[in-house]
C-alpha positions in Angstrom: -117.7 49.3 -66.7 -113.8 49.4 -66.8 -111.8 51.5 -64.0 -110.6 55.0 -65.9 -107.4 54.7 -64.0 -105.8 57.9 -66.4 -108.5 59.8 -65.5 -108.2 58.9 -61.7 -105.0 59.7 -61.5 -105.0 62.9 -63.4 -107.6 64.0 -60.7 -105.2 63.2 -58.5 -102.5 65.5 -59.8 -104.5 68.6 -59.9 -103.9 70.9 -57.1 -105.9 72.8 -55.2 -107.7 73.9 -52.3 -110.7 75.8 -50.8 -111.4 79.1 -52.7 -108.4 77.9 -55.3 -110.1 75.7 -56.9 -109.9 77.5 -60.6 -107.8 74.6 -62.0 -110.3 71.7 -61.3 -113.0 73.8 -62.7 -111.3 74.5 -65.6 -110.4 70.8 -65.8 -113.7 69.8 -65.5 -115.6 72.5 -68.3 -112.6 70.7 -70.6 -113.6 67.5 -70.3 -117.1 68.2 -70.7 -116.4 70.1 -73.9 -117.2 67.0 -76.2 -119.9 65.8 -74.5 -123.0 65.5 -76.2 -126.3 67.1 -75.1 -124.8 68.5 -72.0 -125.9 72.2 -70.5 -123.3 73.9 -68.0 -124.1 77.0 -65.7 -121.4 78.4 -63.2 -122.7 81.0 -60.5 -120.9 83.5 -58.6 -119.6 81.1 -56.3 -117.9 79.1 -59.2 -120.1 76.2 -57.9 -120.5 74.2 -61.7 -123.9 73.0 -62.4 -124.2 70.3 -65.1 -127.0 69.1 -67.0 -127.2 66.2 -69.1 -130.4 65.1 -71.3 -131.2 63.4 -73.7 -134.7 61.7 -73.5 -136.2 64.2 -71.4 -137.1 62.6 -68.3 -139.4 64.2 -65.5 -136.8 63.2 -62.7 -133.5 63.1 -62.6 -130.7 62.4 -60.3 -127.9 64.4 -59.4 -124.4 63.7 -58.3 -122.6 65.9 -55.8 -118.9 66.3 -55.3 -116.3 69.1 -53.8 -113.9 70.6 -56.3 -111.3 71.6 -53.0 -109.3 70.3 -50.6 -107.7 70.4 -47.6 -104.3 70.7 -49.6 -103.3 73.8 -51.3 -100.0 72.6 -52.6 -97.7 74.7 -54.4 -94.8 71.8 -55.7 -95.1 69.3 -58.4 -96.4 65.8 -56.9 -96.0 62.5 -57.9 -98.0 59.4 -57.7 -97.5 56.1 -56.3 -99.2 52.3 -56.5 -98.7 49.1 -55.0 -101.4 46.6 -55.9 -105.0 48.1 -55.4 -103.3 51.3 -53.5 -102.1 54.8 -54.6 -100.5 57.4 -52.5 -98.9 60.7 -53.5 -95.3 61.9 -52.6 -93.2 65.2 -53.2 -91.9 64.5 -56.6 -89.0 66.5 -55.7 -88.1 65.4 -52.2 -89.9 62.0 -52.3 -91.9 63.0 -48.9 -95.5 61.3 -48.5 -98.0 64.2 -49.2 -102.2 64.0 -49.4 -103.2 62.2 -52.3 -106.5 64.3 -52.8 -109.4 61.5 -53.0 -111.1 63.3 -50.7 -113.0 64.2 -53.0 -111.2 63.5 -56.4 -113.2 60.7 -55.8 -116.4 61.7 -56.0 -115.3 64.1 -59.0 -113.9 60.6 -60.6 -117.1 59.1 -59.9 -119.4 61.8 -61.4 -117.4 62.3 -64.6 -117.8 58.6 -65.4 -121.5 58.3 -64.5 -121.6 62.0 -66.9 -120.2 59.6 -69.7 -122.2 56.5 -69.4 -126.0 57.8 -68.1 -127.9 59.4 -70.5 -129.8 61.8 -68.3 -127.9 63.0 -65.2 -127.0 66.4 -63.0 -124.0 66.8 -61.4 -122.9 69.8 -59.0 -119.6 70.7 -58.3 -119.0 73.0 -55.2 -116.4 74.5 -53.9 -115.1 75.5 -50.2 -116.8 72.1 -49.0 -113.7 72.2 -46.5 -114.4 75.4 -45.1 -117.5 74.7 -44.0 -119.9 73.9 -47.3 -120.0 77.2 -48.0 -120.3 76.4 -51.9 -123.1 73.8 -51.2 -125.5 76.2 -49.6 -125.1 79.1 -51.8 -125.6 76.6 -54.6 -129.0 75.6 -53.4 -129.9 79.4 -55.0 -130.0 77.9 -58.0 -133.5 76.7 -58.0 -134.2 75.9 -61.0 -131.3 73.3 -61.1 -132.8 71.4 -58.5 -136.3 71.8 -58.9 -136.6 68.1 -60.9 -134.2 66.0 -58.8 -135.6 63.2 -57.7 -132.6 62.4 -55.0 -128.9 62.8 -54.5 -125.7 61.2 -54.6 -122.2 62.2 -53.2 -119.1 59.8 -53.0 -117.5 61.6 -50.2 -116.7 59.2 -47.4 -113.7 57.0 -46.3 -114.1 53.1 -46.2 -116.0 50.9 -48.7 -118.8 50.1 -46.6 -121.1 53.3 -45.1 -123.9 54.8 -46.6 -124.3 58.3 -44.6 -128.4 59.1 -43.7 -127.8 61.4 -41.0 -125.1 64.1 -41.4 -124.8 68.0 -40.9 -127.0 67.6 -37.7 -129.9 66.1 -39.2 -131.0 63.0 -40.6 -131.3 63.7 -44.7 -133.5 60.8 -46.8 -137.0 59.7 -46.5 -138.0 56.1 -45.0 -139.0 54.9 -48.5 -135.6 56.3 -49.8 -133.9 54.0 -46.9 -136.8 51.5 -47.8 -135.9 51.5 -51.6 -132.0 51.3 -51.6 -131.2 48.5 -49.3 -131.8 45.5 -51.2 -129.4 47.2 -53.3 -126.5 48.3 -51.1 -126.5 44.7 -49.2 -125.2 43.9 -52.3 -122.8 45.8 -52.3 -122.1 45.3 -49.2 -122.6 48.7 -47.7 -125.0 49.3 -44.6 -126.2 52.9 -43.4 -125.1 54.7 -40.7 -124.1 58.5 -39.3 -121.6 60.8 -40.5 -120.6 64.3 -39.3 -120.6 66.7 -42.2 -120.2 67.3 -46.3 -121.9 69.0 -48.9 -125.0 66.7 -49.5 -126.3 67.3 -46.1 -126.8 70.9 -47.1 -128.1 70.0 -50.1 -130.6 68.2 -49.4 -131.6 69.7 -46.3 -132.5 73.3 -48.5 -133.9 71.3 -51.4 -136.2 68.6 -49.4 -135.1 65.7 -51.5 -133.8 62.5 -49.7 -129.7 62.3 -50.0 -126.8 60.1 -49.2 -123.1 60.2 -48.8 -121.0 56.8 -49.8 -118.2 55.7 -49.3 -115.6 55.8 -51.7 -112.4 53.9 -51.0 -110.0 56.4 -49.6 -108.3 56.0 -46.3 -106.8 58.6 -44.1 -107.8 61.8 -45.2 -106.4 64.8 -44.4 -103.1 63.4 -43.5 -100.0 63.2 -46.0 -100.7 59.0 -45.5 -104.0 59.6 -47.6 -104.6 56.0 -49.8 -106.9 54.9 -52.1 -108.1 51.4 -52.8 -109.4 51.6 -56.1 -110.9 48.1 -56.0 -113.8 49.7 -53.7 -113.9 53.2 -55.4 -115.1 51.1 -58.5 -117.3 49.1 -56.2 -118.7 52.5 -55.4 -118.9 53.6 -58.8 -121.0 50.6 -59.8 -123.0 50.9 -56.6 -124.1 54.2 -57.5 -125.0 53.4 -61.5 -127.1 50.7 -60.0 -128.9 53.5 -57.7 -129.7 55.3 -61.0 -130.4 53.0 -62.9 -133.3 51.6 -60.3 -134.6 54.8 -58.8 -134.1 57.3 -61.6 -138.0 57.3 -62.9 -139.5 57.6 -59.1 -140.7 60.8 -58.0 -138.9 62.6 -55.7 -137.8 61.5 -52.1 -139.3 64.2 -50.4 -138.2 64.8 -46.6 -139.7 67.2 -44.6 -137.3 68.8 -42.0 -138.1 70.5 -38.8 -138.1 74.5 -38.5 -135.5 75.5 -37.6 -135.5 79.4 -36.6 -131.6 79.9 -36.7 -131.4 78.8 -40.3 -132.8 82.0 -41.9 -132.5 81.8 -46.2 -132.4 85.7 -46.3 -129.2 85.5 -44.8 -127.6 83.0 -47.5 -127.8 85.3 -50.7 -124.5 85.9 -52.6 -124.1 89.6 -51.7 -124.5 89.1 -47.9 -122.5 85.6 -48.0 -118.9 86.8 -47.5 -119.5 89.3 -44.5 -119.8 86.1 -42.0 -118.3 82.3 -41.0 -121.5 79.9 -41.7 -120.8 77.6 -38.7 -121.7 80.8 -37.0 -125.7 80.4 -38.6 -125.5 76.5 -39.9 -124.2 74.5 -36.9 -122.4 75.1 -33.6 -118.7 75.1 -34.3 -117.1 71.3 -34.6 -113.8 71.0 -32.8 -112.5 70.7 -36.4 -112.7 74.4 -36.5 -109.7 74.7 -34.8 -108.0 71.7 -35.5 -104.4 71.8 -36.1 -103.7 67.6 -36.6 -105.9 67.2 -39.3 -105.7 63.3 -38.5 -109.2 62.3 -38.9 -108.6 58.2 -38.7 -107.1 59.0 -35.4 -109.3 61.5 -34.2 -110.2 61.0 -30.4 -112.5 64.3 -30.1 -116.3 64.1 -28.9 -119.0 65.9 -31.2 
């Protein structure tokens, strides 16, 4: 599998943030236009639900990846490589400026596994930044997720951490951990904690094992964002193989503690805008109020 290094860095180029997300959307829904055997749903959240099948398998996985950003630029950017690395700059002024992996990369990553897999589902949130307020309100959409047998999300910096505990919890099985570790010492990756992202929601409200990988970008948040693209393909092919040896299991159940203060009726889509989920998810994170947005460097306790 080559490295789709036009498609990267059009990703790249797109701008947008949380609740703007409109032109990745519209990017995506283009690119899937010519795509065989491929269903599409978008709900009133403008979270994008993809289906692809074409043997009509019991299981299948699904991909996760945020269609915002911490960026909401307004100016025309440019993009820049040395070797394995790409930043982004002003195109006008030549000043460093975010590069947008987090999470172009894990949209790069599930449009190429949507090309080459020949039964996959992918969802595409938005205002992951904000809080994962696309995520849960996703999770609505039951019928989407009733056959997945685990999830997927490249959303992590470095090349070498699989996420099993994030969002306050701990989100796969001990035969999901059991079954993919053979595989990621391969690939050199090794499991460990994280603090937040979309799959932790996710999974938590569906019950279905999940992980976060990492994906090969570097400083996010910060106008010195990089991407190695080297380990984003290493990530890529980690997750086909992930696929390609779990896809006919049965589902990775996990079975989460009750928790009283996460109550479902208060998640619907006509109740969802009159309140701040970290007020009903998760105590607020110091990143709330964070005004450095310098994660790398970031010296806070959680």
């Amino acid at each position: 599998m080559k490295i789709n290094l036009h498609l990267l860095r059009t990703l790249y180029l797109i701008n947008r943030g949380s609740k703007t997300e409109a032109p990745m959307l519209n990017f995506i829904l283009n690119y899937c236009r010519n795509l065989k055997n491929v269903d599409i749903e978008i709900d009133n959240e403008k979270n994008l639900f993809i289906t692809k099948n074409t043997t009509n398998p019991l299981y299948m996985p699904c991909i996760i990846a945020h269609m915002d950003t911490v960026f909401d630029y307004d100016f025309e950017r440019e993009l820049v490589q040395k070797g394995n690395f790409i930043t982004a700059r002003d195109a006008k002024t030549k000043a460093p400026c975010g590069l947008m992996a987090d999470d172009s990369n894990g949209i790069y990553c599930a449009l190429r596994l949507l090309d080459i897999m020949p039964n996959i589902k992918i969802c595409f949130t938005t205002q992951e930044e904000i809080g994962g307020i696309g995520a849960v309100v996703a999770t609505e959409n039951t019928e989407f997720f009733n056959n997945v047998n685990f999830f997927l999300q490249a959303d992590r910096r470095g090349n070498s951490n699989i996420i099993t505990f994030t969002n306050g919890r701990k989100i796969v099985s001990d035969k999901f951990v059991e079954d993919i570790t053979p595989i990621i010492k391969r690939y050199n990756y090794s499991t460990t904690n994280g603090i937040f992202t979309d799959v932790g929601e996710i999974a938590f409200w569906c019950s279905v094992s999940g992980i976060n990988i990492s994906c090969g970008y570097y400083n996010e948040h910060t106008t010195n964002e990089t991407c190695n693209i080297v380990e984003l393909h290493n990530c890529l092919c980690l997750m086909r193989e992930l696929i390609n040896t779990l896809k006919d299991k049965e589902p990775y159940k996990v079975e989460f503690a009750p928790n009283k203060d996460l109550d479902r009726s208060l998640l619907k889509y006509n109740d969802y805008f009159s309140y701040n989920t970290h007020d009903y998810l998760f105590e607020p994170l110091p990143c709330d109020t964070c005004s450095d947005m310098d994660c790398m460097n970031c010296t806070k306790t959680f």
